[in-house]
N, CA and C of each residue as an Amber inpcrd file, in Angstrom:
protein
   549
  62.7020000 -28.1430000 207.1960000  61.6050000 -28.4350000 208.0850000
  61.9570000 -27.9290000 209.4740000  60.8430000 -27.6970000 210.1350000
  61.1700000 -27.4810000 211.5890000  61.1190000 -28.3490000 212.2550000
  61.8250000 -28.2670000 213.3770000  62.2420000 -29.3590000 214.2380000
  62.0960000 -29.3090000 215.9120000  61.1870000 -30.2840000 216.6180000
  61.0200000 -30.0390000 217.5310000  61.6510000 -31.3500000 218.6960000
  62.5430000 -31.0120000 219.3690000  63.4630000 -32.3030000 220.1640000
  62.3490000 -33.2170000 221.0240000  62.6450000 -34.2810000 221.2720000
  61.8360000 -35.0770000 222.0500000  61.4290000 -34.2030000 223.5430000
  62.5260000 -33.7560000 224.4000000  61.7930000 -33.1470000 225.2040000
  61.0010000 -31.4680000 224.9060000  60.7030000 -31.3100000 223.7260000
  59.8220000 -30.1460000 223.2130000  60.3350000 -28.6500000 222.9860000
  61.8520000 -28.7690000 223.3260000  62.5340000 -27.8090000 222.5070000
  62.9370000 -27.5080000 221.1240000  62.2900000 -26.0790000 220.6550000
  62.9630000 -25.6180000 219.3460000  64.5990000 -26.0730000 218.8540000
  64.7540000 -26.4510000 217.4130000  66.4390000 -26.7930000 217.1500000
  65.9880000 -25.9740000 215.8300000  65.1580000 -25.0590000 215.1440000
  65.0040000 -24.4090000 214.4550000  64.6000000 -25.2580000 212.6940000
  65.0630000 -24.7450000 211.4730000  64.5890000 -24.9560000 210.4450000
  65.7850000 -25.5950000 210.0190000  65.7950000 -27.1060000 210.1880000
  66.9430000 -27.6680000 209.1770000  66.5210000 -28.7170000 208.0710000
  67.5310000 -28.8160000 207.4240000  67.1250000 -29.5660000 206.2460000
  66.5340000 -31.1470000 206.8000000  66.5430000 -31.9340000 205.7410000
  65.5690000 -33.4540000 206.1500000  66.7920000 -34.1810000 206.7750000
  68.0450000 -34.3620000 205.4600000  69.3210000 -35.4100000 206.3700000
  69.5390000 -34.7130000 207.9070000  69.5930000 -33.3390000 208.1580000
  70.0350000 -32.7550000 209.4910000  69.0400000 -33.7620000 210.5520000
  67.7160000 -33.3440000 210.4030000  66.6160000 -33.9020000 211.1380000
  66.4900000 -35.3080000 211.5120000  67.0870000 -35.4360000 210.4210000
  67.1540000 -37.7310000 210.7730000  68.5170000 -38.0400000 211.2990000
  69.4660000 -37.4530000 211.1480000  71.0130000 -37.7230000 211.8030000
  70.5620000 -37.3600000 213.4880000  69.9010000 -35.8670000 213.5990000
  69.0980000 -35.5610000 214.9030000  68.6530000 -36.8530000 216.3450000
  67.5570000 -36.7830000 215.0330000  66.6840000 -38.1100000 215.8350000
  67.4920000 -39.9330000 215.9100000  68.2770000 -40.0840000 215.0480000
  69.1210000 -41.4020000 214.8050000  70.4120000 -41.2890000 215.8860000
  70.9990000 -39.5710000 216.4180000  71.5030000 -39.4560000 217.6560000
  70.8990000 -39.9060000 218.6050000  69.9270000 -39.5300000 218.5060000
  69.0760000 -39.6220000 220.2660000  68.6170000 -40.9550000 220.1000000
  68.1690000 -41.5830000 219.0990000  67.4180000 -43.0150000 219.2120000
  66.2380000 -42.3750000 219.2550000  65.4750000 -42.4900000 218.7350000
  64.1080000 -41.9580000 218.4870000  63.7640000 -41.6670000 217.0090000
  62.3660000 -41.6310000 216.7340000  62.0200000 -41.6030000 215.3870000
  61.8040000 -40.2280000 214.9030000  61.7440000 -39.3290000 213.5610000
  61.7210000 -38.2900000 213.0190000  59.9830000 -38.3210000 212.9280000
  58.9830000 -37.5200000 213.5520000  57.6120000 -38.0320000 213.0760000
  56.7660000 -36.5310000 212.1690000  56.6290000 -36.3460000 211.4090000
  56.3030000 -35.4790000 210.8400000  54.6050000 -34.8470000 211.7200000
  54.2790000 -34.1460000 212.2800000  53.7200000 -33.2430000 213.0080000
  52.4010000 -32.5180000 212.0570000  53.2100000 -31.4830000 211.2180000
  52.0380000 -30.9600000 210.7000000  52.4950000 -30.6350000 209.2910000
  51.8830000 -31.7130000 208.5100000  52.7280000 -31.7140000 207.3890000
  52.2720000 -30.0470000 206.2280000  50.9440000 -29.4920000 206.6980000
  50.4790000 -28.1410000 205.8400000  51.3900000 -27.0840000 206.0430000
  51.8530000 -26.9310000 207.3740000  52.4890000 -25.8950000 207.9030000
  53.9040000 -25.3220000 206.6870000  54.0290000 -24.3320000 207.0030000
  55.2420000 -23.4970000 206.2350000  56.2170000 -23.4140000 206.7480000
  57.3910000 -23.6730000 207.1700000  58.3290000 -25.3630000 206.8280000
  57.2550000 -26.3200000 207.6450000  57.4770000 -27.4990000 206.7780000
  56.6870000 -28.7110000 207.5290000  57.4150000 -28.9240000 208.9480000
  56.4470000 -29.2790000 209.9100000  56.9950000 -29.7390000 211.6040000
  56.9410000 -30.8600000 211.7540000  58.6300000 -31.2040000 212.0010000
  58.9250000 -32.9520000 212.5290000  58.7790000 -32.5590000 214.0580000
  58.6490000 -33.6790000 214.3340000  58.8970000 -34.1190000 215.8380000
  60.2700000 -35.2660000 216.6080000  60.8460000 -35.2090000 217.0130000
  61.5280000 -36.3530000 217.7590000  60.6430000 -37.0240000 218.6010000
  60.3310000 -38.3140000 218.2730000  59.7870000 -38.9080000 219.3430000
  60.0980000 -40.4700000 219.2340000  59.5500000 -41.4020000 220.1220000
  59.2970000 -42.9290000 219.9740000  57.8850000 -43.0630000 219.4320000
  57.8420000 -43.2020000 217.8350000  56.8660000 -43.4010000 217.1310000
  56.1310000 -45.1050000 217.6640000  56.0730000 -45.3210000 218.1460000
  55.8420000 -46.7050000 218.7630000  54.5880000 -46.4600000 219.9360000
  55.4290000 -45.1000000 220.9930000  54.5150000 -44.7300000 222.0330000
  53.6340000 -43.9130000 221.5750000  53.5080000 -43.3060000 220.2890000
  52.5330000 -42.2110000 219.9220000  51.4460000 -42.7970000 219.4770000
  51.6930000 -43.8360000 218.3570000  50.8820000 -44.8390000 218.4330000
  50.1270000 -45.3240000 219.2100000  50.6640000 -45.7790000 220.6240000
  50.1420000 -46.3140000 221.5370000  49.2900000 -45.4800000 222.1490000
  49.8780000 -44.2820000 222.5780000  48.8020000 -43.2250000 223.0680000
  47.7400000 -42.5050000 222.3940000  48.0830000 -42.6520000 220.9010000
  46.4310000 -42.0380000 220.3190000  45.6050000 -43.2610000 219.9950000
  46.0140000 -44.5520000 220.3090000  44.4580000 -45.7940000 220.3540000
  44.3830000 -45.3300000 221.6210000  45.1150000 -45.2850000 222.6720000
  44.5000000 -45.5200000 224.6030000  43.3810000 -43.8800000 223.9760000
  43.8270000 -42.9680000 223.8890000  43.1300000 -41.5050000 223.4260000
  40.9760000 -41.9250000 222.7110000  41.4980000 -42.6300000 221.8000000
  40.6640000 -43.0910000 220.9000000  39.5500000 -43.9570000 221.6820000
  40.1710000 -44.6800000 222.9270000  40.1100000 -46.0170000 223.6170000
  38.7500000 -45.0250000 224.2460000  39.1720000 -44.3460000 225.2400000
  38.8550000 -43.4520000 226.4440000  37.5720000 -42.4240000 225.8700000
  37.7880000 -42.1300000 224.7640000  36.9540000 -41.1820000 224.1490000
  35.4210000 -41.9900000 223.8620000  35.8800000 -43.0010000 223.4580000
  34.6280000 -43.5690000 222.8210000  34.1370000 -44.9840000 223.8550000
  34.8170000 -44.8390000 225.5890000  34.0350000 -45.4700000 226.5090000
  33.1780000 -44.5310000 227.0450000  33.3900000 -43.1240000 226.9960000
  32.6640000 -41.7690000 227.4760000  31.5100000 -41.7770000 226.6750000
  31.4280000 -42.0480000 225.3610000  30.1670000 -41.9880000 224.8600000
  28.9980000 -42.7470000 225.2800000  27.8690000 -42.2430000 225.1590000
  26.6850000 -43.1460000 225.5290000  26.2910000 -43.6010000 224.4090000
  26.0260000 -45.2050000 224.1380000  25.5070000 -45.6480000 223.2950000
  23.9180000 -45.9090000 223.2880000  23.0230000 -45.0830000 222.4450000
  21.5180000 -45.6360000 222.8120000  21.2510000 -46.5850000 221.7310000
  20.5030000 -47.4470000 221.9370000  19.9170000 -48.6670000 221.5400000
  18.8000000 -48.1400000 221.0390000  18.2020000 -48.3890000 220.0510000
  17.0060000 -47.8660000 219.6180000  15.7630000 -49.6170000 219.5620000
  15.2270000 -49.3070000 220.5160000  14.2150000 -50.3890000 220.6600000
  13.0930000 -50.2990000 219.1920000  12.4630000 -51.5440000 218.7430000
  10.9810000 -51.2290000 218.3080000   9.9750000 -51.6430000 218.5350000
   8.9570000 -50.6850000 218.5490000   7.4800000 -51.2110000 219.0420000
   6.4160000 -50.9860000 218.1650000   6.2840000 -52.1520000 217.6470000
   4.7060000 -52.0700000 216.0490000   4.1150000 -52.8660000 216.3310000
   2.7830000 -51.7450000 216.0510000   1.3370000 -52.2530000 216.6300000
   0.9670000 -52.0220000 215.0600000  -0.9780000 -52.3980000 215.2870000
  -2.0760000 -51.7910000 214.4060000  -2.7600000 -50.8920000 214.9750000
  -3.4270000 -50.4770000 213.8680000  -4.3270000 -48.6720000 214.2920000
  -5.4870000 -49.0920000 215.2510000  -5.5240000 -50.4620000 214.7550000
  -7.1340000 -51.3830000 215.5490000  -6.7380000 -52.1900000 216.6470000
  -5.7830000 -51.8570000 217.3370000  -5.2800000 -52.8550000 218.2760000
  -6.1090000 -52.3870000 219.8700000  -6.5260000 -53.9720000 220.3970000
  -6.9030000 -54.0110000 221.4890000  -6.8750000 -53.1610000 222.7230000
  -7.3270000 -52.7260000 223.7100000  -6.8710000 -51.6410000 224.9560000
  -6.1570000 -52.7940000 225.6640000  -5.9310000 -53.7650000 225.7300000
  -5.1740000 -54.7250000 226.5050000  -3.8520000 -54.8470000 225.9800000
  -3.6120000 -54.5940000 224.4040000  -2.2250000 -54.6500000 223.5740000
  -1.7790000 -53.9660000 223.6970000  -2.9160000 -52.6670000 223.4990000
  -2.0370000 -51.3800000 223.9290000  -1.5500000 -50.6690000 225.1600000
  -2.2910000 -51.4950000 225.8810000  -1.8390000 -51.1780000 227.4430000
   0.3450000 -51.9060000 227.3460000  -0.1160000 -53.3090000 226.8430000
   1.6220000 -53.6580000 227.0200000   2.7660000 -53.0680000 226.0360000
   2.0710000 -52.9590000 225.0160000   3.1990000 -52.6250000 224.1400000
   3.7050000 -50.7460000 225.2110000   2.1470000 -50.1970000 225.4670000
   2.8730000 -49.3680000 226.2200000   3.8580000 -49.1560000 227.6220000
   3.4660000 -50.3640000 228.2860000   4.8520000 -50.7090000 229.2640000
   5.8270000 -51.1480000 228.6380000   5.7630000 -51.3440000 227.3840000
   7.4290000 -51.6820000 226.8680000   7.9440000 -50.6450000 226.4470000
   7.3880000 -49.4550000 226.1600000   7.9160000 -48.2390000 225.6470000
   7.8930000 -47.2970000 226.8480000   7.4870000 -47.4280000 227.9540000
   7.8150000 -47.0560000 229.0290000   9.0380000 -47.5880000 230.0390000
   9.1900000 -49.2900000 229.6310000  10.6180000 -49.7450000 230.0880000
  11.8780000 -49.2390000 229.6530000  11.8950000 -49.2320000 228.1120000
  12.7820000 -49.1090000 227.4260000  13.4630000 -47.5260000 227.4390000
  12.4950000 -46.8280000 227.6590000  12.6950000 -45.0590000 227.8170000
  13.4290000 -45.0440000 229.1220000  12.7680000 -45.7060000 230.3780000
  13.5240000 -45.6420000 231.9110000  14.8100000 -46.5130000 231.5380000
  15.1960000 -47.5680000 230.7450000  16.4550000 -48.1520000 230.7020000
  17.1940000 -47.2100000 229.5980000  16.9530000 -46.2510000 229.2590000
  17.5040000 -45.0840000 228.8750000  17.8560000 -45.2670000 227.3610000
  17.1830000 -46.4950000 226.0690000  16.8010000 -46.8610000 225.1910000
  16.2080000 -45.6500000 224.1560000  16.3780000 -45.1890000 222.8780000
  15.0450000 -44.8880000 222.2070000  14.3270000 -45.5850000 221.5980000
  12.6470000 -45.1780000 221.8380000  12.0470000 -46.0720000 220.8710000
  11.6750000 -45.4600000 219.8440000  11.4080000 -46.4270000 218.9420000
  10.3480000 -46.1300000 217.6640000   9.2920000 -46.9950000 217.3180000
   8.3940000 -46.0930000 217.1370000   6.9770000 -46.5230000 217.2170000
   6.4710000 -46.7530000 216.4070000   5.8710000 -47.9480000 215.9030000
   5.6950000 -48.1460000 214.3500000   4.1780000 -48.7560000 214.2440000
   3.5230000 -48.1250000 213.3770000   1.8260000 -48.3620000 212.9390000
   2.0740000 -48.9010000 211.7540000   1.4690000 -49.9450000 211.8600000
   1.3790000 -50.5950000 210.0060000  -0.1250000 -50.8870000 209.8250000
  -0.5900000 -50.3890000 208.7580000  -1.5090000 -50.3490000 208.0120000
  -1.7010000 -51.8440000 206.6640000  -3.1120000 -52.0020000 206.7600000
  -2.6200000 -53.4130000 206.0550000  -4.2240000 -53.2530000 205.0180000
  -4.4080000 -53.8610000 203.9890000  -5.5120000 -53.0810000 203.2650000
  -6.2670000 -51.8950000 203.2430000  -7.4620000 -52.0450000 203.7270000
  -8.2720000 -50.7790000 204.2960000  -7.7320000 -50.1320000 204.8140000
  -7.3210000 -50.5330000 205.8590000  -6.8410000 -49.4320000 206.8440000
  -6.2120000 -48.3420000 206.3260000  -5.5640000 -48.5140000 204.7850000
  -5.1100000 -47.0420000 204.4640000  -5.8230000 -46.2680000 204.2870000
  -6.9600000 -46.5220000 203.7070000  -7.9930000 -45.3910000 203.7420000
  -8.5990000 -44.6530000 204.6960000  -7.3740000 -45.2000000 205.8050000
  -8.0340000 -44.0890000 207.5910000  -6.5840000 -44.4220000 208.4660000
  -5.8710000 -43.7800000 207.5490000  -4.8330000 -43.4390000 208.5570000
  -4.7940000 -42.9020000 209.9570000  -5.8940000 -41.2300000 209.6800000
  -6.2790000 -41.1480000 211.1190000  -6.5570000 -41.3590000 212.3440000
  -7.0060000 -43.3050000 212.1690000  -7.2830000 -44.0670000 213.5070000
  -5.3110000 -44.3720000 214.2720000  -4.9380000 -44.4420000 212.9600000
  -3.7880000 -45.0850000 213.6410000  -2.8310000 -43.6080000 213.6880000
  -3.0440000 -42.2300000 213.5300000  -2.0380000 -40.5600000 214.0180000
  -2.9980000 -40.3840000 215.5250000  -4.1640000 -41.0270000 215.9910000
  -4.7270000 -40.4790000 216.7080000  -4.2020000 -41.2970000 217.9580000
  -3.7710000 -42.9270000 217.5670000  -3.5930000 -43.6780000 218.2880000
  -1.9620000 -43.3670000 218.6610000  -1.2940000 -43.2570000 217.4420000
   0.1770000 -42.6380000 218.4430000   0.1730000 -41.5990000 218.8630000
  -0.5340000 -40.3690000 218.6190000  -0.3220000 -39.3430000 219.2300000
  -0.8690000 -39.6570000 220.9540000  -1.9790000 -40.2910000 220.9740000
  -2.4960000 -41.0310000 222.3230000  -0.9970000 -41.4010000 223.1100000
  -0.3670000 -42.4650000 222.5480000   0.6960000 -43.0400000 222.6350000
   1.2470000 -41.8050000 223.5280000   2.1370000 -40.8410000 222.5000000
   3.2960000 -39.7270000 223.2120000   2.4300000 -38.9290000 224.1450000
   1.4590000 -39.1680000 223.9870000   0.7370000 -38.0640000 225.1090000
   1.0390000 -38.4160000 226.4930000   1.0620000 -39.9830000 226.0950000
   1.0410000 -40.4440000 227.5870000   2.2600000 -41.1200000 228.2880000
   3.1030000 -41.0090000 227.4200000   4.9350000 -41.0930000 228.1130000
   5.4400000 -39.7650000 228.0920000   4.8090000 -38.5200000 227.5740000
   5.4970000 -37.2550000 227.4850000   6.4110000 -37.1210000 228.3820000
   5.7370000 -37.3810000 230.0220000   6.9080000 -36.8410000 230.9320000
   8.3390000 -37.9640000 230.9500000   8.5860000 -39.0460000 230.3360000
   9.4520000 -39.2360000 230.1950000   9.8960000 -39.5970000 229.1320000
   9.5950000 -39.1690000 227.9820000   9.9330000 -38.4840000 226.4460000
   9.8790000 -37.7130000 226.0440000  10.6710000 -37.4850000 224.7440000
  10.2840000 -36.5070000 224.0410000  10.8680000 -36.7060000 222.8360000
  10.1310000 -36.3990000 221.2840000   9.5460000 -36.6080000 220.4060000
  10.7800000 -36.7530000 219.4990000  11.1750000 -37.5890000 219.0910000
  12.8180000 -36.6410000 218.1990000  12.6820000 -36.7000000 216.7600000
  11.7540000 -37.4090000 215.9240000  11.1960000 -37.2440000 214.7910000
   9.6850000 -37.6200000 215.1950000   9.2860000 -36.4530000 214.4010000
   7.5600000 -36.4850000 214.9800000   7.1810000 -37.4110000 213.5870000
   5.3470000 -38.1750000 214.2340000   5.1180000 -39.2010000 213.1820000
   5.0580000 -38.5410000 211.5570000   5.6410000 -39.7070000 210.8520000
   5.3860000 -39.8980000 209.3080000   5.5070000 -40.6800000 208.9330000
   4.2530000 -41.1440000 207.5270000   3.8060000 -41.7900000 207.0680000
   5.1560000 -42.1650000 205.7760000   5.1730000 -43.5340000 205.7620000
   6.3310000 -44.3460000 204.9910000   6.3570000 -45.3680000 204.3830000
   5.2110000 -45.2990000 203.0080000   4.8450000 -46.3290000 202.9250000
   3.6060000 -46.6820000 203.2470000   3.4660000 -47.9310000 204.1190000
   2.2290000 -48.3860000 204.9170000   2.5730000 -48.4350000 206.4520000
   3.8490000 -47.7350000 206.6430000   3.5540000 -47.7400000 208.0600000
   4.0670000 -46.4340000 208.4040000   3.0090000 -45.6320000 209.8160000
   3.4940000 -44.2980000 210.8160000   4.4530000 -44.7130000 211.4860000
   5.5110000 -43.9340000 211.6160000   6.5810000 -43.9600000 212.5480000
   7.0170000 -42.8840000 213.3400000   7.7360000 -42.7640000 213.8490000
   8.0490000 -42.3640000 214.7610000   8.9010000 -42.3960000 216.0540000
  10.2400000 -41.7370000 216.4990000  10.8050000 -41.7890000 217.0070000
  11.2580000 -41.0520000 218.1440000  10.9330000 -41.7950000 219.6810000
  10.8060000 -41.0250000 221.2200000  11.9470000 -41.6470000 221.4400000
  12.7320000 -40.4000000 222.0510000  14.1000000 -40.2810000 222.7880000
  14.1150000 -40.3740000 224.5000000  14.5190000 -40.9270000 225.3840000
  14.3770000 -40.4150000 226.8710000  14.6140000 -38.8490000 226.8040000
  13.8780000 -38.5860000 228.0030000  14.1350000 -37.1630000 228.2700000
  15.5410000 -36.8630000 229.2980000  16.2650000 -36.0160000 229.3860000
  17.4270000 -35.9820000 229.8110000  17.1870000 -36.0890000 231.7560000
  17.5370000 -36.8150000 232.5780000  17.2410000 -36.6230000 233.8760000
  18.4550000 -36.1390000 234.7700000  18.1340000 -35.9020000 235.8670000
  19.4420000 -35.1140000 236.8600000  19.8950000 -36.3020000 237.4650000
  21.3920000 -37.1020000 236.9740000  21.4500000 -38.3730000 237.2240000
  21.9680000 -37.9740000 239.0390000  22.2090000 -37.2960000 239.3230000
  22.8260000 -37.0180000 240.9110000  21.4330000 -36.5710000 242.0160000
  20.4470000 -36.1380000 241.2130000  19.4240000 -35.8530000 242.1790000
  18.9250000 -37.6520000 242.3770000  18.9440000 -38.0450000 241.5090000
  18.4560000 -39.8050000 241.6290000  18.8870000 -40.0020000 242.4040000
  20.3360000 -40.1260000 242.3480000  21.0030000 -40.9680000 243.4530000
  20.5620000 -40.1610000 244.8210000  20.8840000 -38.7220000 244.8290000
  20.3330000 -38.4770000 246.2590000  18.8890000 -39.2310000 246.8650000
  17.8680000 -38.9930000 245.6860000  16.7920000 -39.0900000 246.3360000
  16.7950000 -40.7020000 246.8030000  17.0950000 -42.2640000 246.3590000
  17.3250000 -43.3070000 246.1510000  18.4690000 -42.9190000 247.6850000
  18.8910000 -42.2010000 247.9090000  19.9840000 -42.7740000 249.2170000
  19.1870000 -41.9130000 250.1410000  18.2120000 -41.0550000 249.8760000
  17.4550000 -40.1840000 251.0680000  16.1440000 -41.5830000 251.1420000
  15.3890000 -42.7620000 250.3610000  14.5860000 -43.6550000 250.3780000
  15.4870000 -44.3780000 251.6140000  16.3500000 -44.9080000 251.2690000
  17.2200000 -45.9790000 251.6920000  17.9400000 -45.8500000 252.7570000
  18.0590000 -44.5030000 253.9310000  18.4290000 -43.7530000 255.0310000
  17.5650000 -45.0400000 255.8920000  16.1770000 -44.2410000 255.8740000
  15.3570000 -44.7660000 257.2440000  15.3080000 -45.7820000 257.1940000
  15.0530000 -46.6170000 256.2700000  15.3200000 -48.1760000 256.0520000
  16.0860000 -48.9740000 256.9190000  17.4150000 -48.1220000 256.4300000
  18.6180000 -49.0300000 257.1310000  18.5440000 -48.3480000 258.6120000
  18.2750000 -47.3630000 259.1300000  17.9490000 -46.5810000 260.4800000
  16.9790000 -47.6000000 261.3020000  16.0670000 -48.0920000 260.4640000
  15.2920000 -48.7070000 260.8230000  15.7270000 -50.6080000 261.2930000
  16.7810000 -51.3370000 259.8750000  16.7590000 -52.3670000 260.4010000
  18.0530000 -52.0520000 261.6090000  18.7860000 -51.2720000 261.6170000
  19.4260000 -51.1440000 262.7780000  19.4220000 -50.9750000 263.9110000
  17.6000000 -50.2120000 264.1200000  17.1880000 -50.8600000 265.5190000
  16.9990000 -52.1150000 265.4810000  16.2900000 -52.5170000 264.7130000
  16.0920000 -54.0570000 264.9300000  16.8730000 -55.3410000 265.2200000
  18.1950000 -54.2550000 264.9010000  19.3470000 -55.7590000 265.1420000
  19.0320000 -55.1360000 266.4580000  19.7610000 -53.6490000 267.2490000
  19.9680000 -53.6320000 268.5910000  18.9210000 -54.1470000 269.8320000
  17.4050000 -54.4380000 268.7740000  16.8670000 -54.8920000 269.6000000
  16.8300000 -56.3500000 270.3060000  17.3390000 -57.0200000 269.3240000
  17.7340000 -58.3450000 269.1930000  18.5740000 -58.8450000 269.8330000
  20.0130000 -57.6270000 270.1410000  20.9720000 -58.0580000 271.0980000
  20.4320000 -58.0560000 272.5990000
């Protein structure tokens, strides 16, 4: 096998007892590297800290990820302009709290025989969050209910903050005369 010393120098191709007398000199563990390779590659190391450093690795990787939450919102094809007004601020909250939703039509006797009221009513739906969605499985029918699934649309998270600290300038410009006027 090949052999690579704890501080990352070559000791070349020695047998297995050579490699463990190696590492049992130094105090450190023999850790096998890449076991496909042609001689297999040990390592010298403290198998203890390698461990430790590929969970912290593992740790770090998967706080970087964004986790989205997938909200749901089910209506009927016959639902009120007052229902549909809220259910649509909830699919407008949930998109700005950076959520996906899915949009769900259920059909309940008749109503299957006119699906159309309820493709006309979600398409209504995405028409009117477009600018801050967009579509990531377009509707289909499943059963007895349309679905459908809106993703946030990607935003420029640094222009926010500018614009939110260019709001919040005159503000504070402002109560700061007001203290000096006070003194």
């Amino acid at each position: 096998m090949r052999l690579i010393g704890a501080d990352g120098t070559q000791h070349g191709v020695l047998s297995v007892r050579e490699a463990l007398d190696h590492a049992h000199r130094v105090g450190l563990d023999l850790v096998e590297v890449s076991p496909t390779a042609d001689p297999p590659v040990c390592k010298v190391m403290d198998f203890g800290k390698f461990l430790y450093q590929q969970k912290k690795k593992l740790h770090d990787s998967k706080k970087k990820q964004k986790v989205f939450h997938v909200k749901e919102v089910v209506m009927r094809p016959a639902i009120d302009t007052h229902d549909y007004e809220v259910k649509k601020k909830n699919v407008i909250r949930f998109l700005e709290a950076g959520d996906k939703v899915k949009v769900v039509i259920r059909f309940r006797g008749r109503e299957m025989a006119h699906t159309d009221f309820g493709m006309k009513r979600l398409n209504t739906l995405v028409g009117e969050v477009k600018e801050l969605a967009e579509t990531e499985s377009f509707p289909q029918m499943m059963g007895r209910t349309l679905v459908t699934v809106l993703a946030p649309k990607k935003r420029d998270r640094e222009k926010e903050t500018k614009d939110k600290d260019a709001e919040k300038a005159p503000k504070a410009k402002a109560a700061a005369a007001n203290n000096e006027e006070e003194v």
